[in-house]
C-alpha positions in Angstrom: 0.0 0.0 0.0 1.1 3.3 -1.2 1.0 6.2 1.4 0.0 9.5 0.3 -0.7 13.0 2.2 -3.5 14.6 2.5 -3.9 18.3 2.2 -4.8 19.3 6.0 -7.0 22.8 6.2 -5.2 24.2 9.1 -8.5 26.3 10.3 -10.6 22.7 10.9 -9.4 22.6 14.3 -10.5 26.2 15.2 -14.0 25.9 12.9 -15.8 26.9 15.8 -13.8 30.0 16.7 -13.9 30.9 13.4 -17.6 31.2 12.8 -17.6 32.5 16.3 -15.3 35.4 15.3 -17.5 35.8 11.9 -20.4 35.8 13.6 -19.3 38.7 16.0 -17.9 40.6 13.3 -21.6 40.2 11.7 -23.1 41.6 14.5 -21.0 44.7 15.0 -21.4 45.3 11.4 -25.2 45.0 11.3 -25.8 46.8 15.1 -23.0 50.2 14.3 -25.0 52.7 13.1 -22.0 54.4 11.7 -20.8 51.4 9.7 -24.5 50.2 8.7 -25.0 50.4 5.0 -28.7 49.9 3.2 -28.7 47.1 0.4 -26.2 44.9 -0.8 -22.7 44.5 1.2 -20.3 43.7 -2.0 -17.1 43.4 0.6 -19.3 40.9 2.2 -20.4 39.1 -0.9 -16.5 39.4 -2.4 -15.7 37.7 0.8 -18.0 35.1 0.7 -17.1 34.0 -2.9 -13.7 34.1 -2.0 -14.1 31.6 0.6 -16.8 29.6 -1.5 -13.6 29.5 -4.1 -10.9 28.6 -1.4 -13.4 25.4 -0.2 -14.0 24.6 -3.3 -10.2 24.8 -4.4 -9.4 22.2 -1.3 -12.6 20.1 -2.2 -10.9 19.3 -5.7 -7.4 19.2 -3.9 -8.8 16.7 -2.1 -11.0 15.0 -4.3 -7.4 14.6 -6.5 -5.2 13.1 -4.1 -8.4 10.8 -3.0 -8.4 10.1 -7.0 -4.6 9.1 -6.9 -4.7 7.2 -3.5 -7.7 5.1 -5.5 -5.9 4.1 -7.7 -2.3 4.1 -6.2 -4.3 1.2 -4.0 -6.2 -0.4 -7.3 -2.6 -0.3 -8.5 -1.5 -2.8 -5.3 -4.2 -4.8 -4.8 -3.6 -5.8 -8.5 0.0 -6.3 -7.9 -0.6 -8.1 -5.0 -3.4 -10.4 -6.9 -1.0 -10.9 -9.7 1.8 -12.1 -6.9 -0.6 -14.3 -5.3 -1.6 -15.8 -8.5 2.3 -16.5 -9.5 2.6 -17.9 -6.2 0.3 -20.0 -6.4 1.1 -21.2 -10.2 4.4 -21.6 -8.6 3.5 -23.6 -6.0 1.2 -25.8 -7.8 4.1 -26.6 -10.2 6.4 -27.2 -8.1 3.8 -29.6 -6.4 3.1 -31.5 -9.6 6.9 -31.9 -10.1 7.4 -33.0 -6.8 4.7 -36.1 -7.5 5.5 -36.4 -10.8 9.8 -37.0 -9.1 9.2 -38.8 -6.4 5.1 -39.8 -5.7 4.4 -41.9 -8.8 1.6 -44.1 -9.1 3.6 -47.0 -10.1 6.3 -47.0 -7.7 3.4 -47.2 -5.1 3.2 -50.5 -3.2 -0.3 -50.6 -4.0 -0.4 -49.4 -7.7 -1.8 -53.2 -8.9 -4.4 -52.1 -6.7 -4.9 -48.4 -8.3 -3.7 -49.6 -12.4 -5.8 -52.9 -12.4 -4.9 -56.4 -12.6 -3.2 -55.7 -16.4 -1.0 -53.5 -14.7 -0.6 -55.3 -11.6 3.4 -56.3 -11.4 4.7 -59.8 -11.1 5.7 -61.0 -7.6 8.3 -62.8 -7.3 7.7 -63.9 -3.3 5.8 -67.5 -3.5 2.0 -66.8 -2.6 2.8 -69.2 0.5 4.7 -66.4 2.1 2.6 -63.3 1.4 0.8 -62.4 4.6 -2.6 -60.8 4.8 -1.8 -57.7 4.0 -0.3 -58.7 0.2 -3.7 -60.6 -0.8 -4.8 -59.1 -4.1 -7.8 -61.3 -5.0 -10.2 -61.9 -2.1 -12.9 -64.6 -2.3 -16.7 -63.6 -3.6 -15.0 -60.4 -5.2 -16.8 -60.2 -9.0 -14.8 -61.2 -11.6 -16.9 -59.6 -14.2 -17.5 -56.4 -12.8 -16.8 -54.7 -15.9 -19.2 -56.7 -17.6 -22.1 -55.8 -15.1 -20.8 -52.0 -15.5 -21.3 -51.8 -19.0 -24.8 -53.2 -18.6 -25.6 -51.1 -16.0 -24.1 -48.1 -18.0 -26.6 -49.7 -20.8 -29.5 -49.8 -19.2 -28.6 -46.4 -17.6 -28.6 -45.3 -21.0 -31.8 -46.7 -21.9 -33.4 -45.4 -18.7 -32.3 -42.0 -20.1 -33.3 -42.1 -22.9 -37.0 -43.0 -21.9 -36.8 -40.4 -19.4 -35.8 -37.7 -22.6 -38.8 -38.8 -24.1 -41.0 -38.7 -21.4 -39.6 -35.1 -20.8 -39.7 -34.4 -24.3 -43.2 -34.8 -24.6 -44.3 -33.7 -21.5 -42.8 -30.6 -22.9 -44.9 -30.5 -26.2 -47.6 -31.3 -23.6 -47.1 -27.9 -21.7 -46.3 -26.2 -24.9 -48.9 -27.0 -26.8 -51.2 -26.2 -23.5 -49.4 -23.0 -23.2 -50.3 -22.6 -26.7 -54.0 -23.2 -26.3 -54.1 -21.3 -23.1 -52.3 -18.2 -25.0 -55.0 -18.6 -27.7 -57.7 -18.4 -25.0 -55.9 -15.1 -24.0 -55.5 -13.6 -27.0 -59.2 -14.7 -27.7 -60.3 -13.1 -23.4 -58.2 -9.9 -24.5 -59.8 -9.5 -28.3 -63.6 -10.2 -26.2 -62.3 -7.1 -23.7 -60.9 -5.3 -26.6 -64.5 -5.4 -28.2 -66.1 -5.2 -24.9 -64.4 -1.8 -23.9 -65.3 -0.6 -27.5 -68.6 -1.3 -27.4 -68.9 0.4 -24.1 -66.4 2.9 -25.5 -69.4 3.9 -27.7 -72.2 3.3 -25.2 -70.3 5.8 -23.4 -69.9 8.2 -26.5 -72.9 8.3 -27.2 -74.6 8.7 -24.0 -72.3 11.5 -23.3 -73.5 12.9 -27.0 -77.4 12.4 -25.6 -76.8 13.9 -22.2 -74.6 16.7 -23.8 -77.9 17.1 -26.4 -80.3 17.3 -23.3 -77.7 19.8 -21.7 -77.9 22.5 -24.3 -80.9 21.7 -24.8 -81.9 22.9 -21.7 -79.4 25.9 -22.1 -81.2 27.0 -24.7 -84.6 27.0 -23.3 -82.5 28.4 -20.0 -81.2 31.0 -22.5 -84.8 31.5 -23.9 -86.5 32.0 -20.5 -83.8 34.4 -19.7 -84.6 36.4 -22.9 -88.5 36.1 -22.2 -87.7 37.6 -18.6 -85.4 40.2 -19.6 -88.3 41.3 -22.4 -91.1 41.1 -19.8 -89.0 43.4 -17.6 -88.4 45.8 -20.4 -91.8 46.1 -21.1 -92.6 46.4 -17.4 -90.0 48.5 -16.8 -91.4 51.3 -20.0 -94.8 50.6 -18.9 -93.7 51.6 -14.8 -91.7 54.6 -16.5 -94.4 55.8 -18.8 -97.1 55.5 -16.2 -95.1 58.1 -13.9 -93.8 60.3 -16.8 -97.7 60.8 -17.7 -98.7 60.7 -14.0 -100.6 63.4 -12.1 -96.7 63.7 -9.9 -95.1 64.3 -13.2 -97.5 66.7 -15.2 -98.3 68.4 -12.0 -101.9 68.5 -12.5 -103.5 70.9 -9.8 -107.0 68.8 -10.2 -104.8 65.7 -8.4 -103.9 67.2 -5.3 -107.2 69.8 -4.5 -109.7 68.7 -2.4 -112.7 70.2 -1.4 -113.1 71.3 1.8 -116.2 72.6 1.8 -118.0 75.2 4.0 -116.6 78.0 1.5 -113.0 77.3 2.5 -110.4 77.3 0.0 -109.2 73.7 -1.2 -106.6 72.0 0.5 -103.7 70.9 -1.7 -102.4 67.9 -1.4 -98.5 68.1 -0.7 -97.6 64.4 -1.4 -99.3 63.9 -4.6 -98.6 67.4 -6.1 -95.6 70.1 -5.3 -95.6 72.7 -7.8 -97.9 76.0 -7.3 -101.1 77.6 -10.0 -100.5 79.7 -11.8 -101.8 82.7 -10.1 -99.9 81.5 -7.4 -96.4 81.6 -9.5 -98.2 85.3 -10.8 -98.2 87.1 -7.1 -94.8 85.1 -6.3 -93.1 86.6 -9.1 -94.8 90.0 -8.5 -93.6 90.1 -5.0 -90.2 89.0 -6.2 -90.2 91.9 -8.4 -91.1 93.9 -5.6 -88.3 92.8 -3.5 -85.8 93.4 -6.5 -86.8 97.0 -6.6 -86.6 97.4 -2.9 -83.2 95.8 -2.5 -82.1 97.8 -5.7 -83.2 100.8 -3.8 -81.5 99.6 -0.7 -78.4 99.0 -3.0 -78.7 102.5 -3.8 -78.8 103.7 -0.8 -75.9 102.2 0.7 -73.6 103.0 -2.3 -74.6 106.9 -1.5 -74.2 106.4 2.0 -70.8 104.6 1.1 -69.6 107.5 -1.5 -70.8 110.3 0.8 -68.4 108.4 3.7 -65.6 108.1 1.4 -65.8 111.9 0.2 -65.3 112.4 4.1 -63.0 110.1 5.0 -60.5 111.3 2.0 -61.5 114.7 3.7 -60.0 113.9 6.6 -57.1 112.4 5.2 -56.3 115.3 3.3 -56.6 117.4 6.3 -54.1 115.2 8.1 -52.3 115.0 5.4 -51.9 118.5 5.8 -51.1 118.6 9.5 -48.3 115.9 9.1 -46.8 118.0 6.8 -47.2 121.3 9.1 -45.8 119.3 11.5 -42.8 118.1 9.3 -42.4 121.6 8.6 -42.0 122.5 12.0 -39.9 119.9 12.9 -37.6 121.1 9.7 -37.3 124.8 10.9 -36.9 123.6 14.3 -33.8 121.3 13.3 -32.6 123.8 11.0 -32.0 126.3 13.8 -30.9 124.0 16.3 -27.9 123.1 13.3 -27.6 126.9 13.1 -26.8 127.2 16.6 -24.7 124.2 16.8 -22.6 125.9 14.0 -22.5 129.0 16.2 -21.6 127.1 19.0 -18.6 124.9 17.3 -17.6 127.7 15.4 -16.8 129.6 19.0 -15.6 126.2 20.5 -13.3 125.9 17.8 -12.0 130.0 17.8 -11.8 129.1 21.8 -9.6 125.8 20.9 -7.4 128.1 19.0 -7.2 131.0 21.4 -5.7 128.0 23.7 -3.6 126.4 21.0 -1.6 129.6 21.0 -1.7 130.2 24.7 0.4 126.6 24.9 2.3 127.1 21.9 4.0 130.5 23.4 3.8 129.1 27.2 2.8 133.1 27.9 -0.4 132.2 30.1 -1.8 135.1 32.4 -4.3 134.7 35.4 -6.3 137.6 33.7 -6.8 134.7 30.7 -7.5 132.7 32.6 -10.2 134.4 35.2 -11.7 135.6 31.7 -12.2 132.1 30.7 -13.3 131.2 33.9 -16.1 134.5 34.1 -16.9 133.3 30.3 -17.4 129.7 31.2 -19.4 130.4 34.5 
């Protein structure tokens, strides 16, 4: 037996670490908000066909070196049948040479018995000194036992034979009732064959009759249906005519007055009749006339009313119109002579700022300067 090595996959040990660690890794990935993406993760997919393409490159690495242990172990077990075989051609030669050399039949001390009385070798002790154990013919052996053997072998013969015949024709026998019984199932299956036709047809053609009775019966189905629908139309424009030509329709005022009597006026008849007479329509339309030319004096009215309130209203803002701009007037001369006076008052400031500049520039200051200043400031 050949040995070979096997590729070992180093990780098998630490499978369960492994998917541990993967599994982890999954869960942070899925669970970080930061890292979560929405879809398809392609470095995940990449990684999985990577590793689908690593298992199956160590599937057919193994699958290979099984393929060459095979047949590196086909290879010995022939080898090994072939040296068996030898051996045993060997042996079985050297065994026939050895009996052929040195175990022959005739060098036995009983080969007389094993080659026959023709081959049986002459003594040459008297038969007076043979013991027992050298007798060759006993008393009551059979003499002609070849004889009786070829007569048995005869008659074994002939007891053979008969028993060909017998078998022989108890063969035609079972043949020729296998025959007959064939015919009577070719004859049963030709009967069913016809059979299942003719019920085949009765089939056929009740299926035609009951698919007959069906449509007829659709038909007349079909028929009454029509018959219905037409009775319904005709009910139906009957039903429509009668209340287009009805006294609700036409709004006759004859169908929904009834006497009262006593010189009252007739009472009408709200569910039969809704509409109004025409006198009735006459004074309604007069009194909506009446009410047009009242609200179109109304109308009237309150656009003079509204004209004669927008005539004042832009009155009054026209008059404050005016007084804003009085007052922005004012407010102009106003700020105009306070700027005057601030001139006047900055112009001074700045002659006073000069009078001073001097004063320090010459370093000639007097205390009548400056109780001038001092009068002029207080």
């Amino acid at each position: 037996m050949y040995k070979v090595d096997l590729p070992v996959d180093q990780s098998a040990p630490n499978a369960v670490e492994r998917r541990r660690a993967a599994e982890s890794a999954r869960k942070e990935r899925i669970f970080n908000t930061r890292l979560r993406v929405m879809g398809l993760d392609l470095q995940a997919l990449e990684q999985q066909v990577q590793d689908r393409k690593h298992q199956q490159h160590l599937e057919r690495q193994r699958d290979r070196v099984y393929d060459s242990l095979r047949l590196n172990n086909d290879d010995a077990l022939v080898q090994q049948d072939t040296s068996e075989k030898q051996r045993r051609t060997d042996l079985h030669s050297d065994l026939s040479k050895f009996w052929s050399t040195y175990q022959r039949v005739e060098d036995s001390r009983d080969a007389d018995l094993k080659t026959g009385l023709k081959g049986a070798l002459t003594l040459s002790i008297p038969e007076s000194e043979l013991g027992p154990a050298s007798m060759q013919i006993f008393e009551g052996e059979d003499q002609g036992a070849e004889d009786s053997r070829k007569e048995q072998m005869e008659i074994t013969a002939r007891n053979l034979g008969s028993q060909k015949e017998d078998n022989d024709r108890r063969r035609m026998a079972e043949k020729h009732r296998a025959t007959l019984s064939g015919q009577e199932l070719m004859y049963e299956d030709y009967r069913g064959v016809e059979m299942r036709a003719v019920e085949e047809e009765c089939r056929r053609a009740s299926r035609m009759a009951l698919d007959n009775y069906n449509q007829a019966l659709a038909t007349e189905q079909a028929e009454r249906k029509r018959e219905e629908q037409r009775r319904e139309e005709r009910e139906n424009v009957a039903e429509m005519w009668h209340t287009v030509t009805s006294d609700m329709m036409t709004e006759c005022a004859e169908a929904a007055e009834r006497c009262q009597g006593g010189g009252r006026p007739p009472r009408v008849l709200t569910d039969r009749w809704k509409g109004m007479s025409p006198a009735q329509l006459n004074a309604i339309r007069k009194e909506r006339e009446a009410q047009c030319v009242e609200k179109q004096k109304q109308q009237d009215k309150e656009r003079s009313v509204k004209a004669s309130f927008g005539l004042q209203l832009l009155r009054s803002s026209r008059a404050g119109e005016e007084e804003v701009q009085s007052v922005e007037e004012l407010r102009r001369q106003r700020r105009a002579e306070m700027d005057q006076y601030n001139r006047l008052l900055a112009k001074e400031q700045q002659e006073h700022q000069d009078y001073l500049d001097k004063i320090v520039y010459t370093n000639k200051p007097t205390k009548d300067y400056f109780r001038q200043f001092n009068t002029c400031t207080r």
